[in-house]
C-alpha positions, 0 to 999 in steps of 0.5 A: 202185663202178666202178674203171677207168682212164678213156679220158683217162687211157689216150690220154694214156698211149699218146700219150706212150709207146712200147711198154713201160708206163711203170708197167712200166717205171720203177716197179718200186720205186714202193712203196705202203703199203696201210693197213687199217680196220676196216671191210668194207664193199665191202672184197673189191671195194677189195682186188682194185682194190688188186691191179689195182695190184699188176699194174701194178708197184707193190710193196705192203705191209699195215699193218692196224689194231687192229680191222682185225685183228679185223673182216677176214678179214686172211688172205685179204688177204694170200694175195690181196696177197702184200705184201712187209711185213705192219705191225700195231698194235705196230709204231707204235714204227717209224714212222720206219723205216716212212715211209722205205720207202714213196712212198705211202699208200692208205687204202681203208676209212678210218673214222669214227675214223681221220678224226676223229683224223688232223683233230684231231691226236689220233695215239694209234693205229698207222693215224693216226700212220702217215697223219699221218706221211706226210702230215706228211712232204709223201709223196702219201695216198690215201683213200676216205671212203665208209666215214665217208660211210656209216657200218654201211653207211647214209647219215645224216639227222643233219645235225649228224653230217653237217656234222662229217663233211664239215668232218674231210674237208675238213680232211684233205684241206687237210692234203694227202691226195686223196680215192678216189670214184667220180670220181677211181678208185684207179687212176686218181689213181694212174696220173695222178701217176705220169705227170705226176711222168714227164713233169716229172722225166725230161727226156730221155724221149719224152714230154717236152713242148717248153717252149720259149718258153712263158714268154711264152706263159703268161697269166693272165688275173686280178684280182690276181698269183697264184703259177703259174710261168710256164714250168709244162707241166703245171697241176694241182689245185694250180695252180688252187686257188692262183688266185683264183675268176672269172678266166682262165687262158690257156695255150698249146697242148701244156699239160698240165691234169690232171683234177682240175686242171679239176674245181678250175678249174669249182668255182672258175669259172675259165675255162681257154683254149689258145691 
């Protein structure tokens, strides 16, 4: 799986910025928890998408599973991640504390029986509380589902087994947590939220957008009245899934649509204009 920041993601970044990274720059403290499986399968290659992170200024820390603990080489992770914490098993006990410290969860090697507890609110377990936890909190969880997907390494013919799966992800994905594929890279999800929470919270930076009579430029074009405030700069993936499917949505120029905004709005058929 190739992860790099798309060429989108990189012009809107050095668009909107002037000289020093805005990762490099404002987030510091952005503190990611990284949660770990046990599963290996393509685990070397996530570690080190993992560490392009890192690099970028965001501060990581460990929790590892029951199995993780015993199926990974966890010490080679650590001397690879040098993480500011490391969290096991027993530390289920802290999740309070825990869910305090961190902004973000990352999920990269989520398994079969992560996935099937988190969707049916079975948290016995120190990894599915933890994601139930954020979650549950409303803090942003990112997971890669290629492990379920291709459980030992293979893809299923089963497609009873193949229909559960499905529906597990999409029930957690309902709950809130975004999905790392090929499309929507580590990194690049990553970066992309960061950006837009800049752009809309700190109104005194270079990169602010002028919202100045967009109220009533903002039309959309639909069958009923949808909840999309009027003055929004950036429209993302929950702007469209709140509008109903085969409709417009008309915007006025300097809008923001984030990637996955427009992935959404083509899924649902929904005809985005800027006028």
């Amino acid at each position: 799986m190739k992860t790099k920041i798309t060429s989108k993601v990189l012009e809107d970044i050095s668009k909107r910025l002037q000289g020093e990274s805005i990762i490099e720059k404002e987030n510091k403290t952005l503190k990611a928890l990284i949660v770990l499986n046990g599963s290996n399968i393509e685990i070397n290659e996530k570690i080190e998408n993992i560490k392009k992170l890192k690099n970028r200024g965001i501060n990581i820390s460990l929790a590892f599973s029951f199995m993780a603990e015993r199926l990974l080489d966890t010490q080679r992770i650590i001397n690879t991640l040098q993480p500011l914490q490391i969290y096991k098993e027993e530390d289920i006990t802290k999740l309070k504390n825990i869910s305090k410290e961190y902004s973000i969860i990352i999920g990269p090697n989520i398994t079969t029986n992560t996935l099937s507890k988190i969707s049916l609110g079975m948290i016995d377990t120190f990894i599915p509380n933890l994601i139930w936890t954020f979650l549950y909190q409303g803090k942003k969880v990112y997971l890669d589902f290629n492990q379920v997907k291709n459980y030992l390494g293979e893809e299923t013919k089963n497609k009873e087994i193949l229909n559960i799966t499905n529906k597990y992800i999409d029930t957690i994905k309902k709950m809130g947590a975004i999905e790392i594929d090929n499309k929507n890279t580590l990194e690049n999800i990553i970066l992309e939220n960061i950006v837009l929470e800049k752009t809309i919270n700190n109104h005194t930076n270079n990169y602010e957008i002028n919202t100045k009579g967009l109220q009533n430029k903002l039309r959309v074009s639909q069958t009923k009245e949808e909840p999309i405030p009027q003055t929004k700069t950036v429209i993302t993936e929950k702007d469209i899934i709140s509008m109903s499917s085969n409709n417009k949505l008309i915007l006025p120029k300097g809008t923001i649509i984030t990637p996955l905004a427009k992935d959404k709005a083509r899924e649902k058929n929904i005809k985005i204009e800027i006028k």
